[in-house]
N, C-alpha and C positions, 0 to 999 in steps of 0.2 A: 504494500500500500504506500502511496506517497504520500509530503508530510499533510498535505491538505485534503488526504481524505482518513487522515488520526479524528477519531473519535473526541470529541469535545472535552472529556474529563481530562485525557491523557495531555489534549494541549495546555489545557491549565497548569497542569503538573510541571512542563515543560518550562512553560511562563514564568515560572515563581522560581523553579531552580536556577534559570537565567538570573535570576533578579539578588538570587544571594550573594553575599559578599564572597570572597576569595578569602577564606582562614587562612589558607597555605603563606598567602604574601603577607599577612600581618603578621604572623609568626617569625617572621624575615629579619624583623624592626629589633634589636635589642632592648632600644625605652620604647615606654609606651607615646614618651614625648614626641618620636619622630614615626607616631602614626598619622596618614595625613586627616586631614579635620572629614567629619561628614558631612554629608549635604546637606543645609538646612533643612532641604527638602522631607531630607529621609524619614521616614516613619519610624520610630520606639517606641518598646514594650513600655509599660507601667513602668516595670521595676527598674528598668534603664533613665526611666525620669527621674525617679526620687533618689537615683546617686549623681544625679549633675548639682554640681554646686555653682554659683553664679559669684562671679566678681561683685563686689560692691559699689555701687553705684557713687561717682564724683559726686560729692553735697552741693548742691546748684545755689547754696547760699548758706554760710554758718559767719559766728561770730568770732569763730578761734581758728586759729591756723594749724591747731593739731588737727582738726578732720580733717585736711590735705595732705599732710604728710606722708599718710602710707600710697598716696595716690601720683606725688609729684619729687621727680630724681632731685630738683633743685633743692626743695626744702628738706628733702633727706639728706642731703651731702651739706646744706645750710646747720644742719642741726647737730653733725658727725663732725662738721666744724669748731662748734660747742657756742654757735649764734642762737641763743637764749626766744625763740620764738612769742612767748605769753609777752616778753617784754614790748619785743616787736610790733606785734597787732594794737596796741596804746596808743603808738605813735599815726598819725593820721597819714591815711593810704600809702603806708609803708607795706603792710600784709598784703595790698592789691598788687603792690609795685611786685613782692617776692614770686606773685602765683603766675607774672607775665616774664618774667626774666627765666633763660634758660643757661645750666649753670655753664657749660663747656662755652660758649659762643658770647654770652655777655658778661659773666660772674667770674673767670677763671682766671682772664686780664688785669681786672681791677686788683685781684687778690696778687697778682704776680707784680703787678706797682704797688702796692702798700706793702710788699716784703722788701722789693728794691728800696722803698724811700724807708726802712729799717722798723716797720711794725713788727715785732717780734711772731713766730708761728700760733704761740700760745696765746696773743695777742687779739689774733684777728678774731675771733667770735666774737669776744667782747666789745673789739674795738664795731663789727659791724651791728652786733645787741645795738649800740646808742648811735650810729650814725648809719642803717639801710643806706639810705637816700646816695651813698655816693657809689651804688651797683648801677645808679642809674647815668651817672657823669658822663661824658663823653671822656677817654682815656686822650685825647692832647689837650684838651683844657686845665685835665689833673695833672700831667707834664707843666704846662707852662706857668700852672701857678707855683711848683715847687724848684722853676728854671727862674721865677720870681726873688723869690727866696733866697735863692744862690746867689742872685745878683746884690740883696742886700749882706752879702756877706754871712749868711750865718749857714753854719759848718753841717753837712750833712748828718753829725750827730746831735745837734741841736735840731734840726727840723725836724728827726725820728720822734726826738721826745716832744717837739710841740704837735707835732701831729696825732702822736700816743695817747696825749693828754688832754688836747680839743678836738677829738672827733671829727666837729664839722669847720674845722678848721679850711679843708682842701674844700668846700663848698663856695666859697668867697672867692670872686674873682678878682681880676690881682689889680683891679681898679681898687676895689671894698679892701682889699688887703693894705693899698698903698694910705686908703683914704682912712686908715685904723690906726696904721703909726702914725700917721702922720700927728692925728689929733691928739694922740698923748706925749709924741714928744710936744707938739707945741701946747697945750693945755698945761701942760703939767714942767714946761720948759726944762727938757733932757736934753742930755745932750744922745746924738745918735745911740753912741756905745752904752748910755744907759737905758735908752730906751729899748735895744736891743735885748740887753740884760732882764728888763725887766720881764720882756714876754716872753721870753726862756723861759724864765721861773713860772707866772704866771699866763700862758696862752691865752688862758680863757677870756683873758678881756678882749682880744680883737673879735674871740667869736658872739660874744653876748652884746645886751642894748645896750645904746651908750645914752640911753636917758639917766637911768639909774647913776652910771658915771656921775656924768654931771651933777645931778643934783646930788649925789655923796662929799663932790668937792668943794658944793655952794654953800653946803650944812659947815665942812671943816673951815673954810673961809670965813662965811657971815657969821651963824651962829656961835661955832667955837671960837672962833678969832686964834687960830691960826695961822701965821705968815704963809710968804709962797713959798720958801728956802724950807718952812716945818712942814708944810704939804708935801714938800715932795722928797724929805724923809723918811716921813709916814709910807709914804705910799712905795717909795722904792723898797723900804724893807716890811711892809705889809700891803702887799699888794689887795688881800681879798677886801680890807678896807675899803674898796672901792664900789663893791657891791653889796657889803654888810648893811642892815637892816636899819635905816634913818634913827628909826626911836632908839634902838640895842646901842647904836654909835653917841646918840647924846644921852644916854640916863649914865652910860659907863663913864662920858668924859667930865658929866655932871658931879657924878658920889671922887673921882679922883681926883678932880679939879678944887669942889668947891666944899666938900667935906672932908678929904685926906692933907688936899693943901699941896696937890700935884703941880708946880708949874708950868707954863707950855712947851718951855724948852726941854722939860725930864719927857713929858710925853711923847713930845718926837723923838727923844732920843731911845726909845722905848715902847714904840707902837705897840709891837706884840700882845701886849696889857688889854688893848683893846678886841683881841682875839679868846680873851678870855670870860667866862662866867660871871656875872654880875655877883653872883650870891657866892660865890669863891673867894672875890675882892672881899666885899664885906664879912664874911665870917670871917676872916684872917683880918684884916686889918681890926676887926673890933675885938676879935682876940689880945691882938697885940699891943693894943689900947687898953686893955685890961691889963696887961702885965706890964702896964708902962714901956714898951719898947718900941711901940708908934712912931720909928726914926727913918724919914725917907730924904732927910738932906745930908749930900756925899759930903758937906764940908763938918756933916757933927759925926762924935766918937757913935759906934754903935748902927750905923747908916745899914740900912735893907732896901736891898734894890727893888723897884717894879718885878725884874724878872725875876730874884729870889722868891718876891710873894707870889706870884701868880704859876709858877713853872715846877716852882719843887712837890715830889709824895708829900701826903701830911703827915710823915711818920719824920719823914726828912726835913721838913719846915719846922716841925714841933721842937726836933732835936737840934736841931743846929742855927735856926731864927728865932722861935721865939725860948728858946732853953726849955723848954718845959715836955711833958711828955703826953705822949696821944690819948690816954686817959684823960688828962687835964682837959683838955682839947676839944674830947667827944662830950665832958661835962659841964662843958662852958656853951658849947651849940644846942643842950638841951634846956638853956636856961632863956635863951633867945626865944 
């Protein structure tokens, strides 16, 4: 008989063994990984359904950057970095900026210039935790603001550290960079090489407002009556002065001035004081006032400097400024 005069059951039969898979070639495959996929189309048993497990679907919107991580290479190798995520997402459209950035092509750069210009390896998480936003730079404009730099002389290992230490320092373009020294050497009339010095030490002032500045300098000027030559005492050896807190700046120079009998000239020569504790000053100095040794002028016998009272343990102050011992000390703060 030929195939077309087969009996209808037998074609069926025929049909369906055509339609089965080939075991023999799947058995070929060592992993099961390099079986090729099925056809959507194919049909499966029940039991064949309820063993597919389904990736998980990208969150089409959350408020945390941990629901992407298991989903995006950047922020897994952002995170294997030790870039502090929960921090990140705080900062406004920093977590959007991370989930569009792809790490090899625009993240890998940035990180190979912030090791050149000396951010330590251990560095860069933390260093990107508080400044994202410079994955987003364009890598010649972060060249030329550190070929900037150069140009004012300051030495490749001074730019690691102000770089280390003001984050969004390489954000300011080298207009806003020029236009930041400038204003405190002349503001505060440095000469360069001190003005340089200064922001060594402190960076953070070219990257923060310069309102606050200002009016820190207007408060030491008018209200304190401080000269320009103590101003810029103050300021070159305490620089955070500059942004410390208007009221915390005059209640301190208030109790030192006008109740210790501080003069302006000790006070500049001495700013630090003003980095300290209000309620530190005062339990120590009324301490000391109680034992009669309330002596803060270098020309009388017995003289305690600004920094002895504010800088030393109070085990070490008890014993060796006011004579007396820490018992004394913790029973005299109880009677206050």
């Amino acid at each position: 008989a030929t195939e077309s005069n087969l009996p209808s059951p037998v074609k069926q039969e025929q049909a369906k063994a055509e339609k089965l898979p080939d075991l023999n070639a799947k058995i070929l495959y060592e992993d099961w990984d390099d079986v090729p996929p099925s056809s959507a189309l194919e049909e499966i048993s029940e039991e064949e359904a309820v063993q597919i497990i389904a990736e998980p679907l990208l969150p089409l919107q959350s408020s945390t950057l941990r629901d992407y991580v298991d989903h995006s290479e950047t922020l897994a190798k952002l995170v294997h970095l030790g870039v502090d995520l929960s921090q990140v997402e705080k900062r406004q459209k920093a977590g959007q900026l991370l989930l569009t950035l792809d790490f090899e092509k625009d993240i890998r750069k940035i990180l190979l210039f912030l090791k050149d210009v000396g951010v330590e390896d251990n560095q860069l998480g933390p260093f990107l935790t508080k400044n994202p936003y410079i994955l987003a730079e364009d890598l010649e404009a972060l060249e030329t603001r550190v070929a900037y730099l150069k140009s004012k002389k300051f030495g490749k290992a001074e730019i690691a550290q102000m770089v280390s230490r003001a984050p969004y320092l390489l954000l300011f373009s080298v207009e806003r960079l020029d236009n930041r020294l400038g204003f405190f050497k002349n503001e505060l009339g440095l000469s360069v090489k001190k003005t340089k010095d200064l922001v060594i030490r402190f960076p953070r002032i070219l990257t923060g407002k310069l309102e606050p500045v200002k009016e820190n300098l207007q408060v030491c000027r008018i209200e304190l009556g401080f000269q320009r030559n103590e101003i810029q005492q103050i300021v070159f050896k305490t620089p955070k002065i500059l942004t410390a807190s208007k009221k915390r700046l005059k209640q301190t120079f208030d109790y030192l001035h006008n109740i210790m009998g501080i003069p302006h000239h000790m006070l500049s020569c001495f700013p630090q004081v003003f980095n300290s504790k209000l309620l530190r000053i005062k339990e120590r100095h009324m301490f000391l006032t109680f034992l009669g040794r309330a002596q803060y002028d270098p020309a009388q016998p017995s003289y305690i400097s600004l920094d002895q009272l504010v800088s030393l343990p109070d085990e070490v102050f008890c014993t060796e400024i006011a004579k007396a011992s820490i018992q004394d000390f913790e029973k005299f703060l109880k009677t206050l």
